[in-house]
N, C-alpha and C positions, 0 to 999 in steps of 0.2 A: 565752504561757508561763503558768502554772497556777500560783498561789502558792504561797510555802512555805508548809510546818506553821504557823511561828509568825508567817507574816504574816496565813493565814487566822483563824488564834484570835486576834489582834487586829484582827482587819475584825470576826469574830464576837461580840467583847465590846463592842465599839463600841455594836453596832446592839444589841445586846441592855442595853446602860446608854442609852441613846438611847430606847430603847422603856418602860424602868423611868421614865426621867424624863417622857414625856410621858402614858404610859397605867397608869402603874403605881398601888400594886402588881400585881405579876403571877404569877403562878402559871408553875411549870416547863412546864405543857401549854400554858399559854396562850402562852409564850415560842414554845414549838415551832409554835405553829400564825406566830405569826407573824413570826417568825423564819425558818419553812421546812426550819429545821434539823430533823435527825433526833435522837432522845430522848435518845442518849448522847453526842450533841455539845454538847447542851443542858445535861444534868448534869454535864458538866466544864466548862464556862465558869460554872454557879452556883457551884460548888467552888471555881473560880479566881478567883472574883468577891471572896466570902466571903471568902476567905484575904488577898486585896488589900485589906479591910477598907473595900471599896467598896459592899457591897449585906449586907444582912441579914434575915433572919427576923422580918416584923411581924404576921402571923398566921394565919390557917386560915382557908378553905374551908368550907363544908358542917358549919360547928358547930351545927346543929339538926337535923344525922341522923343516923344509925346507919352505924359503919364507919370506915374512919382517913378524916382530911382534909388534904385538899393542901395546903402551905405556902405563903404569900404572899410573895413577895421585893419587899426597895424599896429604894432608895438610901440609902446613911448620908447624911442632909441634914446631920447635927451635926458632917459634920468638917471645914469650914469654915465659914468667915464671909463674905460678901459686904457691900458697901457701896455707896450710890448718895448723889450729892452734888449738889443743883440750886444751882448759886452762882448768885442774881440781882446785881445791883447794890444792892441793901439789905439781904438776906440770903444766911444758909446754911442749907438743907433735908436732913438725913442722914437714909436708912433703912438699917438692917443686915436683913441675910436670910439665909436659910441655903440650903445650894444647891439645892432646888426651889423656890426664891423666897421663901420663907413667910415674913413679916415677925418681925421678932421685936424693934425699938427704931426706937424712930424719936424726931427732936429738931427744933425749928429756934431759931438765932440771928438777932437782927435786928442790920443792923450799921447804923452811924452813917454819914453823908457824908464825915466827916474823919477816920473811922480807918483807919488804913494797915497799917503794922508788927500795930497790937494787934488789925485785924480778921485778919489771918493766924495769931495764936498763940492768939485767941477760938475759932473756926474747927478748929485742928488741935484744940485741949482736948476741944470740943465731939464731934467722932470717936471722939478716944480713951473719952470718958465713954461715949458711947452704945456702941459696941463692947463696955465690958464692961458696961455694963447687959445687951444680948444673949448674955452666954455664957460660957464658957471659952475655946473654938474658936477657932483662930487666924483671922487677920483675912487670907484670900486674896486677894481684889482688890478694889479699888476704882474705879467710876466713876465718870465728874466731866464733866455738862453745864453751858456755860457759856455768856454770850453772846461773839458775836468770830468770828473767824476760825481754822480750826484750819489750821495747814500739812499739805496734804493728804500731805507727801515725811518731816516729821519727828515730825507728831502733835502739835505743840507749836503750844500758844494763843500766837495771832501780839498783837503791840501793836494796839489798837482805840482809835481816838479816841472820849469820851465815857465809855468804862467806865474803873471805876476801876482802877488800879496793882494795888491788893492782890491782883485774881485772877490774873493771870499769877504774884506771888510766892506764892502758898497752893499755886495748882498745883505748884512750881516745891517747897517746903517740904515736901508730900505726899510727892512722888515720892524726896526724899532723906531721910526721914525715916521713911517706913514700912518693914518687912519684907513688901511685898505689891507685888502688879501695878498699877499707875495709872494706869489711862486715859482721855484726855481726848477730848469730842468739842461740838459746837455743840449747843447748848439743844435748837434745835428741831428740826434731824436724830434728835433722841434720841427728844423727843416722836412723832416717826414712829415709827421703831422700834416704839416701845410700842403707840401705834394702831395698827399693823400686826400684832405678836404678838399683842394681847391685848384690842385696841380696837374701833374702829369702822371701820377700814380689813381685817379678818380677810377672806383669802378676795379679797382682791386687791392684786396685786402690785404695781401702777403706781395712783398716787396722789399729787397734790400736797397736803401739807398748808400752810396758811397761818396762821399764829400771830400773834394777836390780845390783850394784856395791855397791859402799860407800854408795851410797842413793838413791832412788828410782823417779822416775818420770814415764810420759807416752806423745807420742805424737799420733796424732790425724789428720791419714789421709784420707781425703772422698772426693771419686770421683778425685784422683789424686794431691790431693793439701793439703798438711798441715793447718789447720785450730789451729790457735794460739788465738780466742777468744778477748773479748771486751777489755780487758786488756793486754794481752800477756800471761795470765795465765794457756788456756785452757792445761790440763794434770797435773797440780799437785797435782798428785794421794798421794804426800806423807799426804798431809793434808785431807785427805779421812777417815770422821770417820766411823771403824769398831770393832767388835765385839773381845774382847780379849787381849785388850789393859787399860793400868792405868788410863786413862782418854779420856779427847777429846781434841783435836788440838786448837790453839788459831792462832788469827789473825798474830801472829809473830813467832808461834813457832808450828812444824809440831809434836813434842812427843803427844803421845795416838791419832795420826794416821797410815796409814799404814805404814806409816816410822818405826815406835816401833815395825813391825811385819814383817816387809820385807829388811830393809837396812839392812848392812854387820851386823853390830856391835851386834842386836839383835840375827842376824840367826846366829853370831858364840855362840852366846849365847847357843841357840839351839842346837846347835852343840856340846855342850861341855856337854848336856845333855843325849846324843846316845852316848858318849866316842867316839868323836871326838873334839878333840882339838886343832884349827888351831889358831892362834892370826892372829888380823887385822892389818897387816902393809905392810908396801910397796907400790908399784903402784896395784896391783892385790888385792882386797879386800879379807880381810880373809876367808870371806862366799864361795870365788868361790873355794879354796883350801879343805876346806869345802868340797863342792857339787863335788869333783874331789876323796878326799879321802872314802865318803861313795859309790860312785859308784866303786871300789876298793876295797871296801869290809870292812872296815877299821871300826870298832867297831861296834854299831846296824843303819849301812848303810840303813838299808829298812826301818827303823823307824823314820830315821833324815829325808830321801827322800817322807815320805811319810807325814810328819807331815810340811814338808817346801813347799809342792803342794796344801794343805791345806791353809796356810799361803797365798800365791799366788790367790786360786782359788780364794779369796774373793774380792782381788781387782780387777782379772780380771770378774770376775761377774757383778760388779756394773758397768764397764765400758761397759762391755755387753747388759745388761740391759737396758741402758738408750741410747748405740747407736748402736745395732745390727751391729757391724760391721761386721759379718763372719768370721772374721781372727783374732789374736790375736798373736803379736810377743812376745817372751820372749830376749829381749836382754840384753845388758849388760856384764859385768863379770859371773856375776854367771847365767842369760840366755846361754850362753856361755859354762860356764861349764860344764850346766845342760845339755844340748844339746835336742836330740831326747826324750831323756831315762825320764828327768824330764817334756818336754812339753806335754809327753802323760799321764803324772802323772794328770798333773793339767788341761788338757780335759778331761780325766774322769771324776773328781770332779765336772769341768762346768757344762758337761752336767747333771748333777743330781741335780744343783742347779738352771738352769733355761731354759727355753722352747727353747730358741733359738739354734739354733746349729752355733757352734761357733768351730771352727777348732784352734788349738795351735799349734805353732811352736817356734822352735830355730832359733832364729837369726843366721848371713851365720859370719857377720863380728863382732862380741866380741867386746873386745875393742877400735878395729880401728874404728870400725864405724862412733863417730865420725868426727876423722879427714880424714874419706874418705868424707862425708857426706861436709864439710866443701871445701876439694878441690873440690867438686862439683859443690859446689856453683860460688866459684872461677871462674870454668873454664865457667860455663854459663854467667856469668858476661860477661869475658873477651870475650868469640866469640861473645857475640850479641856485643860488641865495635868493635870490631877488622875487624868481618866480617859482619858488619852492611852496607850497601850500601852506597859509599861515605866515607870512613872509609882508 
């Protein structure tokens, strides 16, 4: 059955605000070519665009010749606000964007160990401040990577031993206090996301990322779509029992898994064992200073680097293993620091530890990842509302 009139003009504004966002501006011809539509279909969808005060006039064509020149159309980015939230366990990271992403504020708080109540109303201020440092523009959605568990049935960040109270109440305080969309997802699922839109994962679909900072995780992307498992769990590589560790993991507590061999606190351990000696503090895990100082040459460099791809090769193996993903990201802080130089470490290793060929890379975006990954989210939120048909 053949759509109606006005289902077909909103399939057609779709693809044609879809196309402004990722190749724009565009020219009314250049629509039609690739769009496919015909010239006068195309000149009532820019009319009906304009008038929806979704798309406008940013410039001209062919201003150093002779003759009229064609108009360029692009998305109103200024009639929204987006926001992206990376909650660690010691701080909060906010960027605000407008809806082609374009940064326009960005803030971070550090919170204390003991603050609860005050790191949530620290936290919401810090939003609102930065919000109107970016703008006028109302504030559309909000996303918010976190560590933990999300319920994969209600979206709601589940209780996580070890993290602290105050992120489930900040979540919990966002969602009822803003006029905007809130949503929440796991740190390093988001970090995919972003490697995958805009990173070093571009260009393929199925990819395990494994995340490398304070504490370790992995997300789990196939066939274009993060797979977060029957609980929300799928990726918590920290509870993954391996070889070389004091014990096995328990149902509440990740020590004598790969956490005991791959998060910060161990590997400065390790670290301190090559005479490199970085302490873990700050926002920047001590590890990644670490993995910054031995490629720098800074006491037995080749030995810390070579016994920490080792460390690595093991959990990316098991994850290998059991989902042949092909790709393999090392991100994080110290994925990050490591760069090139350590992800070809520990593809050697792979490869000699199991049949599949399994490619390793450095993640593009370190730290940010995150709260890119987050405004990400945000900003798809907000266009399928915004530029949804009838909207």
């Amino acid at each position: 059955m053949p759509a109606s009139p006005s289902t077909a003009r909103a399939i057609n504004d779709r693809l044609a605000l879809r196309l402004l966002q990722q190749d724009g501006p565009l020219t009314a011809t250049q629509l039609k070519t690739l769009t496919g539509l015909s010239r006068p279909t195309v000149a009532d969808l820019v009319e009906r665009l304009q008038g929806a005060g979704l798309i406008h006039v940013v410039g001209e064509t062919g201003a150093d010749r002779r003759g009229p020149n064609a108009r360029l159309y692009g998305i109103v980015a200024d009639r929204a606000l987006l926001a992206g939230l990376d909650v660690r366990t010691d701080s909060v990271a906010v960027v605000i964007a407008d809806l082609l992403g374009a940064t326009l504020a960005e803030a971070t708080l550090p919170v204390g160990e003991t603050e609860g109540d005050d790191a949530v109303e620290r936290a919401v201020a810090l939003l609102a401040a930065t919000v109107r440092n970016a703008g006028s523009a109302p504030l559309h959605s909000v996303g918010i990577g976190a560590p933990g568990l999300i319920d994969p049935v209600t979206g709601e960040l589940r209780d996580s031993s070890g993290l602290p109270s105050w992120h489930r109440s900040l979540v919990r305080a966002l969602q009822e206090r803003l006029p905007a969309t809130v949503l929440v997802d796991n740190e390093t699922n988001l970090a995919a996301v972003a490697e995958h839109r805009v990173g070093a994962a571009r260009g393929h679909d199925t990819f395990v990322l494994i995340w490398l900072g304070h504490g370790v995780g992995a997300a789990v992307m196939l066939d274009g779509k993060v797979r977060r498992g029957a609980s929300g769990g799928a990726g918590e590589l920290g509870f993954l029992p391996v070889p070389g560790t004091a014990g096995t993991p328990s149902a509440v507590n990740c020590d004598g898994g790969f956490h005991s061999l791959a998060s910060s606190a161990p590997l400065c351990e390790l670290a301190a064992r090559y005479g490199i000696a970085v302490a873990d503090e700050g926002q920047e895990p001590g590890a990644a200073a670490a993995v910054r100082a031995a490629l720098a040459g800074e006491g037995d460099g080749e030995g810390f680097l070579a016994a920490l791809a080792d460390r690595i090769a093991l959990g990316a193996a098991a994850v290998a293993s059991v989902l042949d993903p092909g790709l393999v990201l090392l991100s994080g802080e110290v994925g990050h620091a490591g760069g090139d130089a350590l992800a070809a470490r520990v593809e050697e290793r792979l490869a000699a530890m199991s049949p599949l060929r399994t490619e390793v890379r450095a993640g593009l975006l370190g730290g940010t990842a995150v709260r890119r990954g987050a405004l990400l989210a945000a900003r798809d939120a907000a266009q399928e509302a915004i530029f949804a048909p009838g909207a």
